[in-house]
N, C-alpha and C positions, 0 to 999 in steps of 0.2 A: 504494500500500500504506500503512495506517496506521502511524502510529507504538505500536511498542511501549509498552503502561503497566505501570512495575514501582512496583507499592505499598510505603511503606515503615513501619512502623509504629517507632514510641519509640525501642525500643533501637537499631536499624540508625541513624536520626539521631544519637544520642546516641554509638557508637561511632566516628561520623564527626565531630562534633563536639568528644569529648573525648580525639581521636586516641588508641584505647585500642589499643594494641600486635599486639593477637589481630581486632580488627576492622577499621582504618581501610583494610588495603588492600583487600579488598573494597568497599567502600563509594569509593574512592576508581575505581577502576574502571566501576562503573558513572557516577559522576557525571562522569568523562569522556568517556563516551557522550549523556548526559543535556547537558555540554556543545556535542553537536557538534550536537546535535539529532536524533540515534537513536532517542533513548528520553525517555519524561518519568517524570515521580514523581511517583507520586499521595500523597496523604496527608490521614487526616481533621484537620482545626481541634482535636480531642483533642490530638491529638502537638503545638501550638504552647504547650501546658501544661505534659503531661510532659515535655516536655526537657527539660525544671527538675531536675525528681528522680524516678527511678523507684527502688523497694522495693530495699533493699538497693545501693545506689549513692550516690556523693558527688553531691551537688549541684551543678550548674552553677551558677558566681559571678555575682550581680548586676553583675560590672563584663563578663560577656560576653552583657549581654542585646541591646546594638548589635550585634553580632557574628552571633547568633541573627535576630532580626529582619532582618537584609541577607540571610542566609542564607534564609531565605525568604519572602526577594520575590524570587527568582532567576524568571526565565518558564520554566523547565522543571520549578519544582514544582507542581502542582495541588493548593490546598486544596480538599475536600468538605468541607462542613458535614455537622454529623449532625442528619438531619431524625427524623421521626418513622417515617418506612418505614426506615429504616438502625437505628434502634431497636427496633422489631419486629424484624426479622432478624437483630439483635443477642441479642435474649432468647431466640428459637429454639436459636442457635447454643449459648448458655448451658445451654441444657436439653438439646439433644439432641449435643453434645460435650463437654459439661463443661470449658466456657473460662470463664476466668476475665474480668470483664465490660469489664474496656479492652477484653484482645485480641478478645473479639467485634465487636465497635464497629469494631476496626480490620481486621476480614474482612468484617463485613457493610458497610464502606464499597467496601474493594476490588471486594466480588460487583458490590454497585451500578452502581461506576466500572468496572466491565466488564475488571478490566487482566489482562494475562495471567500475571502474577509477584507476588509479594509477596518481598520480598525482607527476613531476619529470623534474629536470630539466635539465635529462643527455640523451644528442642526440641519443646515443645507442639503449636505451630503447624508445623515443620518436619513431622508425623508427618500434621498433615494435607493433605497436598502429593497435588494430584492429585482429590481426594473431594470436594470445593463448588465449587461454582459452575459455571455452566454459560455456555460449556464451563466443563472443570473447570480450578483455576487451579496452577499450579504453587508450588509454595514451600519454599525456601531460602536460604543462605547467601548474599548477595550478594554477583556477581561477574560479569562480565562482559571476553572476553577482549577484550585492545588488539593489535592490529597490531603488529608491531614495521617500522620502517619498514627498509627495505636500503636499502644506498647500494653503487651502481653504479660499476665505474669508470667515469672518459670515455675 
């Protein structure tokens, strides 16, 4: 059986990154899956930008750009580049869902990279959960449940 690919666009990094109160445990969840070797994370070459700064958000400090860059060279994330077929399919999605032109970029990467999740914590995209991509791909909140281990008597 394949592995799982859960996509992640800007913000899902960035609330993992800037451990923001309302997001890192989700995010901290699946990447202990992503750890164990479950699941991977897709992401396009976009996102190794924006993590810097998205609209309305503080900026990540240049003294966490070693920090960023370790972060992903991890072999459970998957950079896509965005080629020129991911850009077509990016201006479609713009037209015919009225996304705004990152988040296309970063659904018509996911459609590409075939993954089954997009995981994200921007309502936009949440609404389209289910509707592209074929199959279709699911999307929300990231999260993924952990095991809790039991301990047996002897």
């Amino acid at each position: 059986m394949a592995i799982p690919l859960h996509y992640w666009d800007s913000c899902t990094f960035l609330g993992y990154l800037k451990a923001e109160a309302d997001k890192v445990d989700g995010c901290v969840s699946v990447l202990k899956h992503a750890e164990k070797g479950s699941v991977k994370i897709v992401t396009s070459s976009l996102s190794l930008v924006e993590v810097i700064k998205l609209k309305k958000r503080e900026p990540i400090s240049r003294e966490d750009e070693e920090k960023i860059r370790r972060f992903f060279m991890h072999k459970w994330i998957v950079l896509q580049d965005v080629d020129r077929k991911i850009s077509e399919l990016a201006r479609e999605l713009v037209w015919e869902h009225v996304l705004r032109p990152y988040d296309a970029v970063h659904v018509a990467t996911a459609i590409r990279a075939k993954v089954n999740h997009i995981d994200t914590f921007d309502d936009d995209l949440i609404k389209l959960s289910e509707k592209l991509g074929e199959p279709k791909i699911t999307m929300g909140k990231p999260f993924l449940s952990t095991q809790t281990e039991l301990e047996f008597p002897s």
